[in-house]
DOTOR-90449 format. One record per residue (C-alpha): x, y, z. Coordinates in steps of 0.02 Angstrom, whole numbers, plus 50000, padded with zeros to 5 digits. Example, Ala and Ser with C-alpha at 12.3 -4.5 7.8 and 13.67 -1.06 7.14 Angstrom:
2
<kolse X="50615" Y="49775" Z="50390"/>
<kolse X="50684" Y="49947" Z="50357"/>
***
This chain:
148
<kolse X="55586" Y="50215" Z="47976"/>
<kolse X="55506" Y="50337" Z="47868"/>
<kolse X="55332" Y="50348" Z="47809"/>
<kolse X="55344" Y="50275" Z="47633"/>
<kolse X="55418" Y="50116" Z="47713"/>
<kolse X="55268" Y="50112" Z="47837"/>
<kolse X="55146" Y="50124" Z="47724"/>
<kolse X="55222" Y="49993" Z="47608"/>
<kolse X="55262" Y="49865" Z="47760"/>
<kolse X="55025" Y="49905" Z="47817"/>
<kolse X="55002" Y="49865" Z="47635"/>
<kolse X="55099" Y="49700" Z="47639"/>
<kolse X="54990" Y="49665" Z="47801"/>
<kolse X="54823" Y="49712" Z="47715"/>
<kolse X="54863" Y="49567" Z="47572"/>
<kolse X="54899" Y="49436" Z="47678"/>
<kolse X="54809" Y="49332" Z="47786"/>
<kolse X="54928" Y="49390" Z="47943"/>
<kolse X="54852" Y="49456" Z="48089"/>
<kolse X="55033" Y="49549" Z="48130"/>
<kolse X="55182" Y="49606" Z="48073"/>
<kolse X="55341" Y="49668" Z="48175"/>
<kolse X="55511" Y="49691" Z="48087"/>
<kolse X="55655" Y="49771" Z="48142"/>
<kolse X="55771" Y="49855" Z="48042"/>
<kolse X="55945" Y="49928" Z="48094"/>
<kolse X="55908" Y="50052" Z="48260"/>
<kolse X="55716" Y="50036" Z="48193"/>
<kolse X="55576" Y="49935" Z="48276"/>
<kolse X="55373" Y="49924" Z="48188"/>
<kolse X="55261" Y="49813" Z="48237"/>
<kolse X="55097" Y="49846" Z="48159"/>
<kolse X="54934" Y="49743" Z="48188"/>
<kolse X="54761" Y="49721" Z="48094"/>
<kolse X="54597" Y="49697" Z="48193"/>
<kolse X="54473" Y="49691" Z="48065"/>
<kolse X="54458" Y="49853" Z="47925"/>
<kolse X="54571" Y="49944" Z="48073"/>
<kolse X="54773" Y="49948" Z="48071"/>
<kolse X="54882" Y="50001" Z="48211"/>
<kolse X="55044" Y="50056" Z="48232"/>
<kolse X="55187" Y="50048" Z="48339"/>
<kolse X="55365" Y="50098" Z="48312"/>
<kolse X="55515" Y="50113" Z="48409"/>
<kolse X="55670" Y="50222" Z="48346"/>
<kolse X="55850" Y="50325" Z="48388"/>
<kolse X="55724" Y="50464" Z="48379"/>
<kolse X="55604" Y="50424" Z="48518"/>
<kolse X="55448" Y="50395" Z="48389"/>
<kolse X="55301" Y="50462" Z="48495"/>
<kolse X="55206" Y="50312" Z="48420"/>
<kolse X="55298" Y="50207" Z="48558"/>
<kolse X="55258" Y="50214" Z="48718"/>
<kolse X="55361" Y="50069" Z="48772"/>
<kolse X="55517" Y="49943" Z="48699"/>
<kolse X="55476" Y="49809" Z="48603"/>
<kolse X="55528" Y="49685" Z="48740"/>
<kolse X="55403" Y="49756" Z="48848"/>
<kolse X="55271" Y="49744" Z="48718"/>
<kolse X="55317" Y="49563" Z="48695"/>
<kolse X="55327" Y="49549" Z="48884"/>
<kolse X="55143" Y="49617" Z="48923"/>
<kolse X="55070" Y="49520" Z="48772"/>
<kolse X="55145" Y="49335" Z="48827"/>
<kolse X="55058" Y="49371" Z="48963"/>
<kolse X="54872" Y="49370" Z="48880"/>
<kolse X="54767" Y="49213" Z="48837"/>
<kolse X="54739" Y="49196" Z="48665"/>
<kolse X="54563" Y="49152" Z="48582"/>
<kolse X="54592" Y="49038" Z="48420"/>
<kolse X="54469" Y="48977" Z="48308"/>
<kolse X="54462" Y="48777" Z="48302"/>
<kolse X="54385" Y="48769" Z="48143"/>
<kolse X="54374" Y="48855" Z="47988"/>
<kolse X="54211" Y="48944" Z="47938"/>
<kolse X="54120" Y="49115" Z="47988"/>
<kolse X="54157" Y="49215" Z="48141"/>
<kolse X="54033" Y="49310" Z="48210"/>
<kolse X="54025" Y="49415" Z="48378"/>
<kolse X="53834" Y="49386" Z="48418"/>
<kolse X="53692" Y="49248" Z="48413"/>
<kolse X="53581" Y="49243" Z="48272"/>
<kolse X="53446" Y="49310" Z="48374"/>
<kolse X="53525" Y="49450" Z="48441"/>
<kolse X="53599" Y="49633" Z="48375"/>
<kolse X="53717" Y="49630" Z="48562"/>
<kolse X="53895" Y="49568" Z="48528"/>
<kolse X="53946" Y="49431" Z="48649"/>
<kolse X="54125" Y="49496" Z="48691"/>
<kolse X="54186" Y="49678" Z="48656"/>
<kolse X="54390" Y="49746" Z="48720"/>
<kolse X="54359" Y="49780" Z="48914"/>
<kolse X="54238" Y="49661" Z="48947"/>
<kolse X="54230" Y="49546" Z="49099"/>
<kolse X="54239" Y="49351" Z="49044"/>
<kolse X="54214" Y="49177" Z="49130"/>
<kolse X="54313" Y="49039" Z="49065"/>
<kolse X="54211" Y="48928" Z="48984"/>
<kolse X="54091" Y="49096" Z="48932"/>
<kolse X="54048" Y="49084" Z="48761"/>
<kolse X="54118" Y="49247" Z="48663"/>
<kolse X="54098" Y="49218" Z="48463"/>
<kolse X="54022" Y="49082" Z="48373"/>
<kolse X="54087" Y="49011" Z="48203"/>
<kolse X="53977" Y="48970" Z="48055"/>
<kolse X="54032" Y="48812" Z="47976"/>
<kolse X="53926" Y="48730" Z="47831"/>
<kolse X="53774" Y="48802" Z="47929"/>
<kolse X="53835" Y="48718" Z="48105"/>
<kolse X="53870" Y="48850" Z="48230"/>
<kolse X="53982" Y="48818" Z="48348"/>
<kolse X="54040" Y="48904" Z="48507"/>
<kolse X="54206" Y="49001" Z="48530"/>
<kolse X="54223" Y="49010" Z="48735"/>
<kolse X="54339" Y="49101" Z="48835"/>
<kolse X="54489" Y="48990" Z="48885"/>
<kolse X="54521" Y="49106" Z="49047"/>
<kolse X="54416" Y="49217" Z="49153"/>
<kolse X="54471" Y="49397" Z="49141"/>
<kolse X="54475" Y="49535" Z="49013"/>
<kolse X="54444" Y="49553" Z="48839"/>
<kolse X="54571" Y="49670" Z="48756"/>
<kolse X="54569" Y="49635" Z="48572"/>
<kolse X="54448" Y="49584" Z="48451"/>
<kolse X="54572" Y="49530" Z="48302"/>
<kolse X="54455" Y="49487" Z="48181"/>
<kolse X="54294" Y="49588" Z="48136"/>
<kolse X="54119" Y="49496" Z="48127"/>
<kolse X="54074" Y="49403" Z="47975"/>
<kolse X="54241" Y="49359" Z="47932"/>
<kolse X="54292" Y="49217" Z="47883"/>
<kolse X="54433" Y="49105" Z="47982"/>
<kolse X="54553" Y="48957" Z="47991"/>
<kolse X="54592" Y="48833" Z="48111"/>
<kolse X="54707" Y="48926" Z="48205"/>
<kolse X="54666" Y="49094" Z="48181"/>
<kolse X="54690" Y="49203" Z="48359"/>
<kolse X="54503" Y="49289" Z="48369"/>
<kolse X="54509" Y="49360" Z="48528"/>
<kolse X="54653" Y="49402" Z="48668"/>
<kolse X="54607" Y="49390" Z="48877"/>
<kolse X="54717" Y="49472" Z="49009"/>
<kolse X="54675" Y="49325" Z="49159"/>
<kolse X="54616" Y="49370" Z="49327"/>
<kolse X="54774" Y="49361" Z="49440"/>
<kolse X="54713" Y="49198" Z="49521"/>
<kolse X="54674" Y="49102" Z="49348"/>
<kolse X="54853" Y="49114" Z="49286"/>
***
């Protein structure tokens, strides 16, 4: 997949309200995700893209096996209290289930977002202060081996 095809396929990303794309086409593989202002990519071609590091199915593979974090209502997400500068989760953190790791504004009622697993925090999908729909996947855990 060439660059101008790249660039076009982040730029479809960057106008919608997706969290992910991935799209194969022919022998070519991209899957390119946004957490926050920051995009990643990952591709996986005849030519042995050094992007890739591993096959699609094993990207699929490791990532069915992480918790996902989704907002239950729509409002304001934000990564810390309103009392305090220190975000409440950050990627490679240790996490209780049950911890509380984002809050959401909504109408001026903040509610907590808590961890579903214990474990580790590896992504951060969406950037403080942004807004966020029922739904939305905030947050990813890998589980400790014994809460899976």
């Amino acid at each position: 997949m060439d660059r101008d095809r790249v660039q076009e396929l982040t730029q479809i990303l960057k106008a919608s309200s997706a969290t992910e794309i991935s799209i194969r086409e022919g022998d070519s593989f991209i899957r390119i995700r946004r957490a926050g202002d920051m995009v990643a990519v990952a591709t996986e071609d005849d030519d042995a893209s050094p992007l890739s590091e591993s096959s699609p199915e094993a990207v699929e593979a490791a990532e069915t096996a992480l918790v996902p974090v989704a907002a239950h209502l729509v409002g304001t997400f934000h990564l810390q209290t309103q009392t305090s500068t220190q975000p409440l989760a950050v990627p490679g953190m240790r996490v209780d289930k049950g911890q509380v790791i984002g809050l959401i504004d909504a109408l001026g009622m903040w509610t907590d977002v808590t961890s579903p697993a214990a474990g580790e925090v590896v992504d951060v999908l969406v950037s403080d202060d942004s807004p966020v729909h029922y739904g939305d996947v905030l947050m990813r855990i890998k589980p400790q081996e014994d809460d899976q």
